[in-house]
N, C-alpha and C positions, 0 to 999 in steps of 0.2 A: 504494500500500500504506500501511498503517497507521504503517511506520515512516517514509517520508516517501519512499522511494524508488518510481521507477518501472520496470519491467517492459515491455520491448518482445516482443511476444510471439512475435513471425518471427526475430528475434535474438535471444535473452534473454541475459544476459550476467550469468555469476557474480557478479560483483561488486554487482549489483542485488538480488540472494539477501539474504533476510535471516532466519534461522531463526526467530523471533518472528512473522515476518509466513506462517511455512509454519504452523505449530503452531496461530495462531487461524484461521487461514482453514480448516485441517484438522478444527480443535473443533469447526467450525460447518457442516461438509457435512456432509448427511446418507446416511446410506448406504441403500441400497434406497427412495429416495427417503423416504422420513423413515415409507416402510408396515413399522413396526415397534412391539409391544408396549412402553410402561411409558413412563411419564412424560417420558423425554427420549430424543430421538433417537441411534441408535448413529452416531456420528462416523466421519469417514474417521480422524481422528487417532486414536480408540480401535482402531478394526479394526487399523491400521498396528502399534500395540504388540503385540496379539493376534497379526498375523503373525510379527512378530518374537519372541516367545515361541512357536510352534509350530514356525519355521524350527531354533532354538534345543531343543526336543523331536525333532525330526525328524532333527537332525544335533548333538549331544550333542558340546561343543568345538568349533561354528563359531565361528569368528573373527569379529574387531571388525568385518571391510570388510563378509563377510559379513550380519551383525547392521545394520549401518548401512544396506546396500542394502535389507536387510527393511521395515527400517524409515521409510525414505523411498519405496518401491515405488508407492507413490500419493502421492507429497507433488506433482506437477503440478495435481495436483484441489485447490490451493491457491487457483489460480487458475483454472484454466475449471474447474469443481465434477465432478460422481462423475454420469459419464453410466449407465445400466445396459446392461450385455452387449449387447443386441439392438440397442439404439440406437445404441452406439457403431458397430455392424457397419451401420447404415442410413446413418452420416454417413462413414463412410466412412477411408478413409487419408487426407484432410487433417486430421481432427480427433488422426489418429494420430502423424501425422510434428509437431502443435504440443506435443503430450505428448512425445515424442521426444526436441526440443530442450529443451525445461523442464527432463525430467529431467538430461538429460546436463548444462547451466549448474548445477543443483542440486548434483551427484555432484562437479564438477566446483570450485564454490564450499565444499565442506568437506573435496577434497583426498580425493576416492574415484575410484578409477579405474571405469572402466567395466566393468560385470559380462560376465565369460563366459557361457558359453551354458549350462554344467554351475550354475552361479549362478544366471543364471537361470530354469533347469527346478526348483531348489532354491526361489526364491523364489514362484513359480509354483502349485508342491507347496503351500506353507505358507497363501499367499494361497486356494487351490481349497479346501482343508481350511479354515481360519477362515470362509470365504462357508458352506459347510456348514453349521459351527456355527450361524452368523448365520440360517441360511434357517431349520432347525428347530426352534431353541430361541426366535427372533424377528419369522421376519419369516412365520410362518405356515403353510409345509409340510410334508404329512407324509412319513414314510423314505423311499415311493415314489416321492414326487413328488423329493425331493433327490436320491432315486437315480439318476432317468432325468434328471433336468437336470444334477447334480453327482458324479455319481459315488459309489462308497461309501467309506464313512466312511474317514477316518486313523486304523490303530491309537492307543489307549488313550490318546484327547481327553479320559475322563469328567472331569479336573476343570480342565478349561479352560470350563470352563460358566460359571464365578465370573467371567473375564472378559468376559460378557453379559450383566451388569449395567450399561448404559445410564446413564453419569453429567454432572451438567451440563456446562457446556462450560470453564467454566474451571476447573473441577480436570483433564480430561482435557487441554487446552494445557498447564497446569502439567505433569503426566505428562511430555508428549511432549517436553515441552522439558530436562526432568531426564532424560531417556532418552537423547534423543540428546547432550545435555553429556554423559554415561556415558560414551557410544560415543566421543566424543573427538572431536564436533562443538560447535565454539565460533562465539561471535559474536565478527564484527571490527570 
């Protein structure tokens, strides 16, 4: 990693966590493999805030653990990058069980316990709902097609649109990195 630390990725171990090295790796994956409208690619680290603001719409006074699982929900794709749905069902549970362990050393390295099950259908809920957004306002589909693949819409999204505005990568690192400092994840 960038900060000078390595990552074993069959053991990964908190202590190798470094939030600076989730945030650019996250600025810089692209989501829907980079098949989206407008000058710069929508980031796994953009979508991650976007979840976390509709988790945050969805349940109006979720808590900080809550907010912070939102918002780390993909921080694994820091490291092995944003496979799409279908693929990752072609590669199968070992791609699944090394996402697994990431995130658990990640939740783990900022002092989050591990999400319940009611947590995460909550996270789940928020992430299904922003991929929506993401499919019709970016990445090309129309209502039927997001219908039959994603389901229908999350009540009264209209003005989570402004968050699909696609911005370089280092203002949305900076973002993510002042988001989770927010949340009351620090660097050690």
């Amino acid at each position: 990693m960038l900060s000078g630390r390595r990552l074993d990725l069959l053991k990964p171990s908190p202590a190798d966590i470094d939030l600076h090295d989730i945030a650019h790796g996250l600025a810089r994956v692209a989501r829907w493999n980079g098949q989206t409208r407008g000058p710069y690619i929508l980031s796994v680290a953009q979508h991650s805030l976007l979840v976390e603001a509709l988790l945050g719409h969805i349940r109006p006074g979720a808590d900080r653990h809550a907010r912070a699982v939102a918002v780390l929900h993909d921080a694994p794709e820091y490291v092995v990058g944003d496979l799409i749905s279908p693929f990752k069902a072609c590669v199968g549970d070992a791609y699944k069980a090394v996402e697994a362990r990431l995130l658990s050393a990640i939740l783990h390295r900022f002092g989050l316990a591990e999400p319940d099950d009611a947590l995460l259908a909550l996270v789940k809920r928020a992430d299904r709902a922003a991929a929506r957004l993401e499919a019709v306002l970016l990445a090309g589909f129309d209502e039927a097609e997001a219908l039959a693949v994603l389901g229908p819409p999350e009540p009264g999204l209209e003005g989570f649109a402004a968050w699909l505005r696609p911005r370089p990568s280092d203002q949305v690192e900076a973002a993510f990195v002042d988001r989770c400092r927010a949340l009351g994840m620090v660097d050690v």
